[in-house]
C-alpha positions in Angstrom: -52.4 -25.9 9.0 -51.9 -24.4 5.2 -49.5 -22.1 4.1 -51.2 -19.7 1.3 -49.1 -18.0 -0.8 -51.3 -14.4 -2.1 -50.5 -11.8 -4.2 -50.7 -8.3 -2.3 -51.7 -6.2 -5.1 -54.0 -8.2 -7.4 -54.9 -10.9 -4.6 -54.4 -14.0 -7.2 -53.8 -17.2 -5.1 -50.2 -18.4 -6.2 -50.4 -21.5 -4.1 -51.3 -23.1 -1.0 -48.9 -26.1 0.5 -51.7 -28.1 2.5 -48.7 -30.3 4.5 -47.5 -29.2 8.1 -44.1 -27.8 7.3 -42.0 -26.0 10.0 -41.4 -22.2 9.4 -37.7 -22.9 9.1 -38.2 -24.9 6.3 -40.4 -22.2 4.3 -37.4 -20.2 4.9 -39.0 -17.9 7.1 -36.3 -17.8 10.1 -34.5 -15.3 7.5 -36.8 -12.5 7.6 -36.9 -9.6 10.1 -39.9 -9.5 12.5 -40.4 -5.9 10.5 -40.5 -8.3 7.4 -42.3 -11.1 8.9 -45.2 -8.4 10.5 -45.8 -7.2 6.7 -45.3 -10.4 4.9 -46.8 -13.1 6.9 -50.2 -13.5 8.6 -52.1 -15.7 10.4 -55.4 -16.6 10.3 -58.3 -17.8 12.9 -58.0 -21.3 12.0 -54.2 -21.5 12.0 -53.4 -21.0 8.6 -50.5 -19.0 7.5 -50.9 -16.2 4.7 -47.6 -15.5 3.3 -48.1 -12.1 1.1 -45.7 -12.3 -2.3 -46.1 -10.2 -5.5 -47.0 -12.6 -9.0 -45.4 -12.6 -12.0 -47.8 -10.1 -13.9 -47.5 -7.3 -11.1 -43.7 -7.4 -10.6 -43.7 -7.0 -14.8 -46.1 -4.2 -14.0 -43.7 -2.2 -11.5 -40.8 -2.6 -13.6 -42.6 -1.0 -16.5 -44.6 1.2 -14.1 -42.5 2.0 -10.4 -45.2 4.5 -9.1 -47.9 2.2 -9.2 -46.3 1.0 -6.3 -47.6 4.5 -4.6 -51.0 3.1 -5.0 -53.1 2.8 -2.6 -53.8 -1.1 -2.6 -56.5 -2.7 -0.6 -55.3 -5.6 -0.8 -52.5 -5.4 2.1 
């Protein structure tokens, strides 16, 4: 199992941890399930997707806070 970590809006892979690490220790015990359900998916061959905006698109919402109206594809 991988953990993939994917930006929602531009879909740049950020980084994938190829080891079997428990969800507790990705610190994913702390979400809500309404968090978890729009955050984390998992895929057919039991990876996990984890869904976190990069660097360049959280610059671009700060400068930009409706482009976070958009319509994105990517989610």
């Amino acid at each position: 199992m991988a953990v993939k970590y994917v930006c929602p809006r531009c879909g740049m892979a950020l980084g994938t941890i190829e080891a079997d690490v428990p969800e507790w220790r990705l610190g994913f015990h702390f979400l809500t399930p309404e968090e978890r359900a729009s955050i984390i998916t998992y895929e057919s061959n039991g990876d996990v997707c984890v869904r976190v905006i990069c660097e360049y698109c959280q610059e671009a919402v700060l400068r930009q806070p409706e482009w976070l109206l958009m319509h994105n594809h990517l989610q």
